[in-house]
C-alpha positions in Angstrom: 0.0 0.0 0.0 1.3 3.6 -0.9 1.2 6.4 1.7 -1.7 8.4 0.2 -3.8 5.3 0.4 -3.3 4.7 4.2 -5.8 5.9 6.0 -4.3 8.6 8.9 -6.4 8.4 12.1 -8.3 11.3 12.8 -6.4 14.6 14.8 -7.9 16.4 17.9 -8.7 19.2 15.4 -10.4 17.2 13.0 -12.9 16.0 16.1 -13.1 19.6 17.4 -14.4 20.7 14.0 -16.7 17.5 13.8 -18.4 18.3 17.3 -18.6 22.0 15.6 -20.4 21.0 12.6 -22.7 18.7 14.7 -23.6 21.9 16.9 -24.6 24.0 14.0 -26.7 21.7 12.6 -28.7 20.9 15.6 -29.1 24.7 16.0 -30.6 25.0 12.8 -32.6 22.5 12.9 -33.9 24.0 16.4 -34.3 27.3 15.2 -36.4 26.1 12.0 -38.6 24.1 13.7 -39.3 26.6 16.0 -40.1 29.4 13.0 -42.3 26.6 10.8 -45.5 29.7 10.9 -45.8 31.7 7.9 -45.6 35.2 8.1 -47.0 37.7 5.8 -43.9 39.9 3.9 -44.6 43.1 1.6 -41.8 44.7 -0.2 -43.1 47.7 -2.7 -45.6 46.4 -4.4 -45.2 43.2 -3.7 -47.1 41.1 -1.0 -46.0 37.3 -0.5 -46.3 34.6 2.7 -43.6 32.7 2.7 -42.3 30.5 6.0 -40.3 32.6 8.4 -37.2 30.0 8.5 -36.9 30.6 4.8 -37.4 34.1 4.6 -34.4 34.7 7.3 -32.4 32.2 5.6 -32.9 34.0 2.2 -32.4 37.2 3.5 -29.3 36.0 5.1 -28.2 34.3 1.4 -28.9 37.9 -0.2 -26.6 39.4 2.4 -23.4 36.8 2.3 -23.5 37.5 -1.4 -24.4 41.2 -1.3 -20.8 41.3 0.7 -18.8 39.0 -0.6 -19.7 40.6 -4.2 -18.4 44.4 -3.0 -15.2 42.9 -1.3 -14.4 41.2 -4.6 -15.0 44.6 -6.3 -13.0 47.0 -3.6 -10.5 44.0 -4.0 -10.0 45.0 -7.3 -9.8 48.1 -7.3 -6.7 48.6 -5.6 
C-alpha cells in the first residue's frame, strides 16, 4: 500500500471541528422548527407569505452575497 492510500487516524482538530459541525446543525434544525408559521412579507408592491425559517435564511443568502460581491469589487480596485 502507498502512503496516500493509508488511512491517517483522525487529529484532535479534525474532532473539534466535527463536534462544531454537529452543533450548527442541531441549531438549525432548532431554530427552523421553531419558526415553521408563515408570516406575511410586503416589499413595494409586492405582498408574498412565505415561511419565516426561509425568509431569514434567504435574506441571510442575499446578504453573504451582497458582501462577498463588494469585497471582490474593492479587492480589485486597488
Amino acid at each position: 500500500m502507498t502512503e496516500r492510500s493509508e488511512r491517517r487516524p483522525r487529529t484532535h482538530v479534525q474532532y473539534g471541528r466535527l463536534i462544531a459541525v454537529a452543533v450548527v446543525v442541531v441549531l438549525v434544525l432548532i431554530f427552523v422548527f421553531q419558526n415553521t408559521e408563515a408570516a406575511e412579507f410586503t416589499f413595494l408592491f409586492w405582498s408574498f407569505s412565505l415561511s419565516l425559517w426561509l425568509m431569514l435564511v434567504l435574506v441571510l443568502a442575499i446578504g453573504i452575497a451582497a458582501g462577498w460581491t463588494l469585497s471582490v469589487s474593492r479587492r480589485r480596485r486597488r
